[in-house]
C-alpha positions in Angstrom: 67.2 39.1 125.1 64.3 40.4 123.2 62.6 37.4 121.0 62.2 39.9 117.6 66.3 40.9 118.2 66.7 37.5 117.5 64.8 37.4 114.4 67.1 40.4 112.6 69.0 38.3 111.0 69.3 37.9 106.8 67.2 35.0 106.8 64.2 35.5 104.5 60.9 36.6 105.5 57.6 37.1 104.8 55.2 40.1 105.1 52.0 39.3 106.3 48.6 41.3 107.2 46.2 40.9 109.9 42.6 42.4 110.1 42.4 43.1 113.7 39.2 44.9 115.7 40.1 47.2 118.4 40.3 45.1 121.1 42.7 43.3 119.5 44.8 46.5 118.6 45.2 47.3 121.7 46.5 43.6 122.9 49.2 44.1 120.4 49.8 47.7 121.5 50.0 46.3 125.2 52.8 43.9 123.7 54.9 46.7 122.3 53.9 46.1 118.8 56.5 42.8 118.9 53.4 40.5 119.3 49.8 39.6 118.8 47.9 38.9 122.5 45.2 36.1 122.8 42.7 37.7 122.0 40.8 35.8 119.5 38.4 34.6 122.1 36.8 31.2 120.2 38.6 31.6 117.5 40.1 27.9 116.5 43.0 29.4 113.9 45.1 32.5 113.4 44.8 33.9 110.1 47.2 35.7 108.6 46.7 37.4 105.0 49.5 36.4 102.1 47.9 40.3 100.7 47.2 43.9 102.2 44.1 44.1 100.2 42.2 41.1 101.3 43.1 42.0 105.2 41.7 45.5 104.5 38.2 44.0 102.7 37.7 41.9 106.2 38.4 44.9 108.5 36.6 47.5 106.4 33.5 45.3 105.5 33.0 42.9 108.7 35.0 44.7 111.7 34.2 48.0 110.9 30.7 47.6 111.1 30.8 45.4 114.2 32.9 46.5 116.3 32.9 50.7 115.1 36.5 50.2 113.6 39.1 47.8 112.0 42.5 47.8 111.5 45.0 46.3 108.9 48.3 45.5 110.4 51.4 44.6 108.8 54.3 42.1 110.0 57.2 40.0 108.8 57.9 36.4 109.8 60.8 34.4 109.3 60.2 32.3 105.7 60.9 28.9 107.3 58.7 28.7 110.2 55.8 30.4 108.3 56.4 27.8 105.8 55.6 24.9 108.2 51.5 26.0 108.0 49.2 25.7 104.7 47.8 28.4 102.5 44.6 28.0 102.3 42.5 29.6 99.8 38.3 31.0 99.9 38.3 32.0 95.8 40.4 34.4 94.6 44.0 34.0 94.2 44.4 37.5 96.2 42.3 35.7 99.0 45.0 33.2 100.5 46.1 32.9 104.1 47.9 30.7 106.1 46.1 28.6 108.8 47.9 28.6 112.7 46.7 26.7 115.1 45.4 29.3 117.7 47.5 27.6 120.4 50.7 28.1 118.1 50.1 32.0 118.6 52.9 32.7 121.1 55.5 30.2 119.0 54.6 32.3 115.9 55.0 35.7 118.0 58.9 34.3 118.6 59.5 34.3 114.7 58.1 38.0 114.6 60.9 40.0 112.6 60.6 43.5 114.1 57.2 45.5 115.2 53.7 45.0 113.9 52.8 48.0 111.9 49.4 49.6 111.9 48.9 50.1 108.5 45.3 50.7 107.3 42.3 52.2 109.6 38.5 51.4 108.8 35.2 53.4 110.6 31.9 53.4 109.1 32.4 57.4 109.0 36.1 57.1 107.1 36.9 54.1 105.5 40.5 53.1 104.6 42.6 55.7 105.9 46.0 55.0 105.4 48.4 55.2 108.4 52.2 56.6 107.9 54.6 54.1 109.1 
């Protein structure tokens, strides 16, 4: 049975963003959109964005730069298990995330409701091109 079949049912959920570099696209790409891959090489902590705006500030302003492009993508996750993880916040009410322990990654890829959209595109030669879902 396919985990995110599972996860179609009414219970609520929440959408979420990720700012991703292209490496880590194309791990989520390899997992049929239904998945982030472990890519987040020294990373302690997953990061997911409560808003599209503050995911799109990180991958335009810090991955673009560094790694030639960033992307914004967009997923839901069942309400309850996200709910088990703080918000944490680094100002501005628009600037909240939740905190996942890295090793948690594959648990939280099981509460995945549906595919991981690509939703925003950042280069240093076109910023924030909007992708159609």
């Amino acid at each position: 049975m396919n985990v995110n079949t599972r996860m179609l049912s009414h219970s609520p959920r929440v959408k979420l963003f990720k700012p991703v570099t292209p490496i880590q696209l194309e791990k989520i790409l390899a997992n049929n959109c239904e998945g982030f891959g472990c890519s987040f090489e020294g990373e302690r902590y997953f990061y997911p964005k409560l808003h599209h705006n503050y995911a799109e500030q990180i991958a335009r302003n810090s991955y673009g730069s560094r790694f030639g492009a960033g992307y914004v993508v967009e997923f839901e996750v069942d309400a309850d298990y996200i709910s088990r993880f703080p918000i944490q916040s680094i100002g501005y009410d628009e600037q909240r995330e939740y905190c996942v322990d890295i090793n948690r990654l594959p648990e939280l890829n099981q509460h995945i409701c549906g595919k991981i959209e690509i939703t925003t595109c950042n280069t240093p030669q076109s910023p924030a091109i909007t992708m159609v879902s």
